[in-house]
C-alpha positions as CSV (number, residue, x, y, z in Angstrom):
1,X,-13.1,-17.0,19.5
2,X,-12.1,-20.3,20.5
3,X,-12.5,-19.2,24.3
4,X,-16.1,-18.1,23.7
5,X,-17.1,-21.2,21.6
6,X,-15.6,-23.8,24.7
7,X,-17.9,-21.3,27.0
8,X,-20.8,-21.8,24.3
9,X,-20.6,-25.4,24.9
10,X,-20.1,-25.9,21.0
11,X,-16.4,-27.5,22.0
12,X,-14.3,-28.9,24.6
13,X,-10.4,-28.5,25.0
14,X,-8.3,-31.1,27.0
15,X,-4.3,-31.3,27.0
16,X,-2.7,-34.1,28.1
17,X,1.1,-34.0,30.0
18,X,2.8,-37.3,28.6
19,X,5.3,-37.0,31.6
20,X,2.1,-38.3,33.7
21,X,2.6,-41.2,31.6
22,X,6.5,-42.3,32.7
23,X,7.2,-44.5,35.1
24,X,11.0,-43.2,36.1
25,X,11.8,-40.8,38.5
26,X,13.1,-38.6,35.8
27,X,9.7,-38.2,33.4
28,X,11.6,-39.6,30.7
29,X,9.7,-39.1,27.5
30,X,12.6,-39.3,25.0
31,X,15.5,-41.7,24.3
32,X,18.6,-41.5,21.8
33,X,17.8,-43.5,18.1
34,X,18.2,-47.0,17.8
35,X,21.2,-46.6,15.0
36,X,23.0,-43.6,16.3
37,X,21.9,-39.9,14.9
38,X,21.4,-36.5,16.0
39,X,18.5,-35.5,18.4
40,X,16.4,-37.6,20.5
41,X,13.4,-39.4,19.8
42,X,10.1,-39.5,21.6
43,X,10.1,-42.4,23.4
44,X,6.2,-44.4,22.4
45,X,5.3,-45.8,26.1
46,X,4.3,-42.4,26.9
47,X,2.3,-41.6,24.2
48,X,0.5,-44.4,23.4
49,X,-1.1,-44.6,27.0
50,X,-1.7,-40.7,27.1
51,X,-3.9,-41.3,23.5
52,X,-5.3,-44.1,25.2
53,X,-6.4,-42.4,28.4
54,X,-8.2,-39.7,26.0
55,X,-9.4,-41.5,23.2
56,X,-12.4,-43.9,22.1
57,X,-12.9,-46.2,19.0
58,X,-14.3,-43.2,17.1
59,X,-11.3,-41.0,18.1
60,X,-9.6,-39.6,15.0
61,X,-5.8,-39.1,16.0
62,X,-3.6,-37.2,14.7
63,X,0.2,-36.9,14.5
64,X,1.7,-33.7,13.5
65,X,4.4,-33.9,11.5
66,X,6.1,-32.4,8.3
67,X,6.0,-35.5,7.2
68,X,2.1,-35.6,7.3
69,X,-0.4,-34.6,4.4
70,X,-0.4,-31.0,3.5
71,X,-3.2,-28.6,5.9
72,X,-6.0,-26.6,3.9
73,X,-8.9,-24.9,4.3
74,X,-10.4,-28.5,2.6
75,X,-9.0,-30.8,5.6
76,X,-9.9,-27.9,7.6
77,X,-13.8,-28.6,6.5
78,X,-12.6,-32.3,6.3
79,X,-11.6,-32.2,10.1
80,X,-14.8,-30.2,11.2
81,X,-17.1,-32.7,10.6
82,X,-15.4,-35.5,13.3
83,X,-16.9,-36.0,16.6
84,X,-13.6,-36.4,18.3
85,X,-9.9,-35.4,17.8
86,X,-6.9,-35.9,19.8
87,X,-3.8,-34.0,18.9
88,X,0.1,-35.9,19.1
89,X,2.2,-33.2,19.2
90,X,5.8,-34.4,18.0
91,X,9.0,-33.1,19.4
92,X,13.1,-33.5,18.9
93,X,13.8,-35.3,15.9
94,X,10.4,-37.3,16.0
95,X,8.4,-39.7,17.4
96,X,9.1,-43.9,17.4
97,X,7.7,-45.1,14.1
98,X,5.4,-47.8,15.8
99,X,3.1,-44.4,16.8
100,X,3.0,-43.7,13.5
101,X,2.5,-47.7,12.8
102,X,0.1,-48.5,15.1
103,X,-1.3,-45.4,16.7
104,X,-2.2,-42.2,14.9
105,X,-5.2,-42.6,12.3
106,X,-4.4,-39.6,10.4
107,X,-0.4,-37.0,9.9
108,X,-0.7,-33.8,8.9
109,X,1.6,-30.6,8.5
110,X,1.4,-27.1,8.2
111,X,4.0,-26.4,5.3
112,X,7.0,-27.2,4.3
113,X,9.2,-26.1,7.1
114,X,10.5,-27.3,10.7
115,X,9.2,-25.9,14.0
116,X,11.1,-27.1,17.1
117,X,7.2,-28.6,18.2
118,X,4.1,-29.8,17.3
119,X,2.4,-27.7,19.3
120,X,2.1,-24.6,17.6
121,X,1.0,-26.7,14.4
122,X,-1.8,-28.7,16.4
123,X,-2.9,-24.9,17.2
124,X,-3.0,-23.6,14.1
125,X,-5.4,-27.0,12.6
126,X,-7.5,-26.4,16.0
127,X,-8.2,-22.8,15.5
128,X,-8.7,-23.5,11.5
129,X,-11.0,-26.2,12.5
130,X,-13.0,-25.1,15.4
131,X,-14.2,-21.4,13.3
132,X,-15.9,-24.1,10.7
133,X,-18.3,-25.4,13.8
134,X,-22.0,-24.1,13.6
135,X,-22.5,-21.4,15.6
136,X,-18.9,-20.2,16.5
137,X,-18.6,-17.5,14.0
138,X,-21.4,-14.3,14.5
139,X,-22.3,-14.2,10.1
140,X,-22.9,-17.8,9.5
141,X,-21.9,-17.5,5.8
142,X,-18.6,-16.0,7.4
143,X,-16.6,-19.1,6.6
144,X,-18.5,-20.5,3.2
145,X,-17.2,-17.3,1.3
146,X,-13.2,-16.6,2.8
147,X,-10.3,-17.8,0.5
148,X,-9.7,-21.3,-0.4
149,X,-13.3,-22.3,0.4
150,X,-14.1,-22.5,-3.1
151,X,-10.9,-22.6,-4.6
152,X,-9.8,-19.0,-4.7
153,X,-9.1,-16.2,-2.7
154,X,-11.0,-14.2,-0.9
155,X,-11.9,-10.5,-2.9
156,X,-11.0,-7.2,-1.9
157,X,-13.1,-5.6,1.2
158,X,-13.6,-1.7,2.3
159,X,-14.7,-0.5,4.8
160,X,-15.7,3.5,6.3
161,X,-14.4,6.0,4.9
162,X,-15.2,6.3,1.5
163,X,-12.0,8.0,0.6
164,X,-8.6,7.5,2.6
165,X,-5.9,10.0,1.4
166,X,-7.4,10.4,-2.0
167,X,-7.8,6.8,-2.4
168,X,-11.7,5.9,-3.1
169,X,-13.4,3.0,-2.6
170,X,-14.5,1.1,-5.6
171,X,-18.0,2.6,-7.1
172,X,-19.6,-0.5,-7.4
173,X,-19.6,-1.4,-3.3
174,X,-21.4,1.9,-3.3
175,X,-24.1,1.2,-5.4
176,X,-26.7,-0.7,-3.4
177,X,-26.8,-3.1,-6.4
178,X,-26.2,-6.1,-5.0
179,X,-26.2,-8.6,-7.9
180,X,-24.0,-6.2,-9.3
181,X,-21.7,-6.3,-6.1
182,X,-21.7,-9.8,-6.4
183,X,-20.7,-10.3,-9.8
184,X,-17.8,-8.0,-9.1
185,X,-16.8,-9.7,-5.8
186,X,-16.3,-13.0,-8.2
187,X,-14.7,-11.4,-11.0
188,X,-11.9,-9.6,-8.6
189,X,-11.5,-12.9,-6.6
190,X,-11.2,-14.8,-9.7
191,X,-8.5,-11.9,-10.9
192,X,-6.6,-12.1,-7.7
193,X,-6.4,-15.9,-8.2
194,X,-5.1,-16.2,-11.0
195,X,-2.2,-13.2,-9.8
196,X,-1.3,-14.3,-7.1
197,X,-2.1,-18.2,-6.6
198,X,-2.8,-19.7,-10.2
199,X,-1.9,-23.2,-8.7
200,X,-5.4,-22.9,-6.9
201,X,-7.0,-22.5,-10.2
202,X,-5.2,-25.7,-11.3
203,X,-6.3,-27.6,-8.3
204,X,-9.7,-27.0,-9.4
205,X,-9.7,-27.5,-12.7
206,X,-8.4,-30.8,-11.9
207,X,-11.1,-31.8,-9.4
C-alpha cells in the first residue's frame, strides 16, 4: 500500500544514514554516558545535522521513544494532516538529551514496552499515517469507519459463504436493509466496546 501510494505521487519516502554525518574514521554515532551506566548513548553531532540536512522550518520532527506520548489512531489523523515529517529513530539506551531539548518538535511511542530500535516504531506511525492520506486507500470511507476512529472498535464483518461449518452469518447482513444493517453495525461495535476495551468508552465520555 505504501509502495503504490509513493508511486501515486501522494507521498515521498527518504532515509537518512547518520554515519554520513561522522567525522572519524570509525562512523562513530554513539558514546558511553556522561555519569557511568549501562549501554551507550547516541551521540547528538550526528543527528542533529542529519535532521538538518532533511528538514525545513515547517518540518515536524519526531523522536521515537517510550518515553514519548502514547500512538493512536487520533495522532495517527493528528500526524496526517502535516506537510512534512522526519522520523529520529532512537537506538542503545537513548539519544543525548539536548535532541530532545533542542531538536525534535514532537516524542511519541508505540506502547509500553522496549524494542532494541526506533525503527520498527517510526514504521508502524508511517504506515498508520500514510493509509489516512486521500486517495491511498481504494473505499475512501475505508479509514472513517475502522476501530478507534470514533472511539470504538470496529464491528463484526462476513464475508462469502453464507454458512461455514454450520456457522451462519448473521440474518440481518442478508437482508438488503441497509439502515437496518447499519443500526446493527453500531449496536455490535458499541457491544464489543464495552467487552473488550471499556477504557475507550471512558475516553470518550470524557472528551
Amino acid at each position: 500500500m505504501l509502495k503504490r501510494a509513493a508511486a501515486a505521487g501522494i507521498v515521498a519516502f527518504r532515509t537518512v544514514d547518520l554515519r554520513a554525518f561522522t567525522a572519524d574514521r570509525h562512523r562513530t554515532t554513539d558514546d558511553r554516558p556522561y555519569g557511568g551506566g549501562p549501554g551507550m548513548i547516541m551521540k547528538p553531532e550526528p543527528i542533529f545535522e542529519a535532521v538538518e540536512s532533511v528538514a525545513t522550518p515547517a518540518s515536524r520532527v519526531i523522536l521515537m521513544t517510550p518515553q514519548g506520548r502514547r500512538f493512536d489512531q487520533t495522532v495517527a489523523a493528528e500526524l496526517s494532516g502535516e506537510r512534512h515529517l522526519v522520523f529520529v529513530s532512537g537506538h542503545y539506551e537513548g539519544v543525548d538529551e539536548r535532541v530532545r531539548e533542542h531538536l525534535v518538535s514532537d516524542e511519541i511511542s508505540i506502547g509500553d514496552y522496549v524494542l532494541t530500535n526506533g525503527v520498527l516504531p517510526a514504521a508502524v506511525v508511517v504506515d498508520a499515517v500514510v493509509r489516512l492520506l486521500p486517495g491511498v486507500l481504494g473505499a475512501e470511507d475505508g479509514a472513517r469507519q475502522e476501530s478507534f476512529c470514533n472511539g470504538q472498535l470496529e464491528y463484526p464483518q462476513y464475508t462469502r459463504p453464507d454458512v461455514f461449518r454450520g456457522w451462519r452469518v448473521p440474518e440481518v447482513l442478508l437482508s438488503g436493509n441497509h439502515p437496518r444493517i447499519a443500526r446493527w453495525r453500531q449496536e455490535q461495535a458499541r457491544k464489543r466496546t464495552q467487552e473488550r476495551r471499556p477504557d475507550l468508552e471512558r475516553m470518550k465520555s470524557e472528551e
